[in-house]
C-alpha positions in Angstrom: -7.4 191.3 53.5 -6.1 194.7 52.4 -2.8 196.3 50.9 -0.6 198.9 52.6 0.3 200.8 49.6 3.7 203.1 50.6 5.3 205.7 48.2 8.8 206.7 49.3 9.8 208.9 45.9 10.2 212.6 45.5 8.8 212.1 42.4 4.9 212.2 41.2 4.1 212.1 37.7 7.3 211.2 36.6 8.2 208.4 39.1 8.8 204.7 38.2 8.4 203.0 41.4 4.9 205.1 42.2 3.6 203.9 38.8 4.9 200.6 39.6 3.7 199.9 43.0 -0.1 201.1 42.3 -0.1 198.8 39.8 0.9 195.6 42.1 -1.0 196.8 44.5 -4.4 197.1 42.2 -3.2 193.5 40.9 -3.3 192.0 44.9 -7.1 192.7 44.8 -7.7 193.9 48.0 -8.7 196.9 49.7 -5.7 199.5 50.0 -4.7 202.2 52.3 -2.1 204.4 50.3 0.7 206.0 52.3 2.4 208.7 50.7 5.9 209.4 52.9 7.4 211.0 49.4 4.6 213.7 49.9 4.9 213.7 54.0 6.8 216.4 56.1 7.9 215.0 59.6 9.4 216.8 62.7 12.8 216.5 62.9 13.7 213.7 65.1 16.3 214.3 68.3 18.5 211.8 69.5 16.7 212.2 72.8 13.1 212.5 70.8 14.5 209.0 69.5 15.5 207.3 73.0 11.8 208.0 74.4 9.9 207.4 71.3 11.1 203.7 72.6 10.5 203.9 75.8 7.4 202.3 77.1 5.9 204.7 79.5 4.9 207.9 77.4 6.1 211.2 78.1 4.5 214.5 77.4 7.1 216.3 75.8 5.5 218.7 72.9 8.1 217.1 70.5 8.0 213.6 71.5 4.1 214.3 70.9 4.0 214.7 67.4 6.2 212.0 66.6 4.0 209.6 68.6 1.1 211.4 66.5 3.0 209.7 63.6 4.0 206.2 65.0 0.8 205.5 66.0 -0.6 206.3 63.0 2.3 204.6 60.8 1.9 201.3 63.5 -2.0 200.4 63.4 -1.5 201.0 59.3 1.2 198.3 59.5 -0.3 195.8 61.9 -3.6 196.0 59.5 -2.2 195.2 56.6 -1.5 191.2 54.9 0.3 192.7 52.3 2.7 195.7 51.9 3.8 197.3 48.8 7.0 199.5 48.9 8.1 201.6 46.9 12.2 202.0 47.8 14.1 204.4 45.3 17.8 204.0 45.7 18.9 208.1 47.1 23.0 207.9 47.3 23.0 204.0 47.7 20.5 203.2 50.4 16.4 204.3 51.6 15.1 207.8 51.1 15.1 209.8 54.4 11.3 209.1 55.1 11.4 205.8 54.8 14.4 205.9 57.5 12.3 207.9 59.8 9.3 205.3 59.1 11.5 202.5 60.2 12.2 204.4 63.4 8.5 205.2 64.3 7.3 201.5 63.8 10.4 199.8 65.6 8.9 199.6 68.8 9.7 197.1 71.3 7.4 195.1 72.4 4.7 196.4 70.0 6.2 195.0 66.5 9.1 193.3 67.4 10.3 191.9 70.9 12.8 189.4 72.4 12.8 186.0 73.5 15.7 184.3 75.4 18.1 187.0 73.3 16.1 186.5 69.8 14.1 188.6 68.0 10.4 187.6 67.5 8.7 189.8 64.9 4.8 190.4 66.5 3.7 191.9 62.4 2.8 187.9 61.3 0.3 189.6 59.9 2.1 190.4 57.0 1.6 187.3 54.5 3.6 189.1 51.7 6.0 192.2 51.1 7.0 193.5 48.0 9.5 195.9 47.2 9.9 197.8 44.5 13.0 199.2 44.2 14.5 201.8 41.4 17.4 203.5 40.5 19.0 206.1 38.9 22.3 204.6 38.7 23.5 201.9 41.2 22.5 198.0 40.3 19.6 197.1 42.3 20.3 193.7 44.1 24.2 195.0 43.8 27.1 195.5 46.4 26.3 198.7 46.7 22.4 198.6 46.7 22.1 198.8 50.5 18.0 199.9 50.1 17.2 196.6 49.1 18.7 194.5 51.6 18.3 197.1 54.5 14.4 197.4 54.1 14.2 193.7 53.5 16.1 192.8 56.8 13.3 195.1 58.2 10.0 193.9 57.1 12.0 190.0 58.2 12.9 191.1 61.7 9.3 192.5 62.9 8.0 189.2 61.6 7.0 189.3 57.6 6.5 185.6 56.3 7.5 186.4 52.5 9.0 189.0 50.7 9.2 189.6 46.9 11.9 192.2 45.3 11.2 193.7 42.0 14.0 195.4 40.2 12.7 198.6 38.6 16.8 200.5 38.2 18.8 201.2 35.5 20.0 204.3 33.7 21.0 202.8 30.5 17.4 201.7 30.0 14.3 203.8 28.3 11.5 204.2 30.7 9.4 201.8 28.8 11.6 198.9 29.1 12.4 199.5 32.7 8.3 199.3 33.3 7.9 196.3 31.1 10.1 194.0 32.5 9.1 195.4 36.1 5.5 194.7 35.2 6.3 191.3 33.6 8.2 190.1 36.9 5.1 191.7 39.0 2.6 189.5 36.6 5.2 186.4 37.6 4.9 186.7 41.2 1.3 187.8 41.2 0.7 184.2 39.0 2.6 182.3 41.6 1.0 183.3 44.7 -2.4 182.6 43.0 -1.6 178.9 41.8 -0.3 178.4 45.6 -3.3 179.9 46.9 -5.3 177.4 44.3 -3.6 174.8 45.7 
């Protein structure tokens, strides 16, 4: 079993949800593969790069290349995984701009998700458990206008990911330490859970 690890903050040292996710993911117990997107530059994506990165006979175009470098890359990460741990930082109410651009590469019909008499069937079963970690500056994670949360979550349920787990990790009006401490506490819940289920 292993852990894709994902880091989605501009932030390094100082970040909440990259201190928080390494330590779920080290809690999980398996082998991880860290993914830093916060830390990636990617080639700007067309409209017309985006309409053929979909399309299921390749084509060579230099810029449709690079982006399939990615996508491949971002897809055998994902269908390897039984676990993913997400790091989701609330930027101006929804998902940093990587993470956007990571949902675009690993959308792929017929690879990750496809159709059945006019429903989706998500083809990434492997993923036993998500978990997203999500923080905030400012805007109420879990709120009306937290869109990150339930965006990414719809996600991870549409290519086919049998649970996911949300850990709140926002708040302005809270010290640093707190924020982590009741993050870490509601990590140790869900980590104690899945273990007494596994036990049983």
């Amino acid at each position: 079993m292993s852990t894709l690890l994902m880091d989605c903050s501009a932030r390094n040292e100082l970040s909440i949800s990259r201190e928080l996710t390494r330590y779920l993911a080290e809690g999980l117990g398996e082998s991880i593969t860290d993914r830093d997107l916060g830390n990636t530059s990617f080639p700007s994506l067309s409209g017309q790069d985006l309409i053929d990165l979909h399309n299921a006979k390749r084509i060579d175009r230099p810029s449709l290349v690079r982006h399939h470098f990615f996508a491949d890359q971002f897809i055998d990460e994902l269908r390897s995984a039984t676990s993913l741990v997400v790091g989701v930082p609330i930027y101006n109410f929804t998902v940093p701009a990587v993470l956007k651009q990571w949902v675009d590469y690993v959308l792929q019909p017929g690879v990750t998700f496809k159709y059945e008499s006019g429903s989706a069937v998500g083809l990434c079963d492997n993923l036993r458990n998500v978990y997203i970690v999500t923080s905030s500056g400012g805007t109420p994670v879990g709120g009306e206008k937290d869109f990150a949360s339930s965006y990414f979550s719809f996600v991870c349920k549409f290519i086919g990911a049998r649970n996911i787990e949300l850990i709140d990790a926002g708040g302005s009006k809270r010290e640093r330490k707190q924020i982590v401490v009741q993050a870490r506490s509601r990590i140790d819940q869900i980590l104690s859970n899945q273990r007494l289920v596994a036990i049983k």
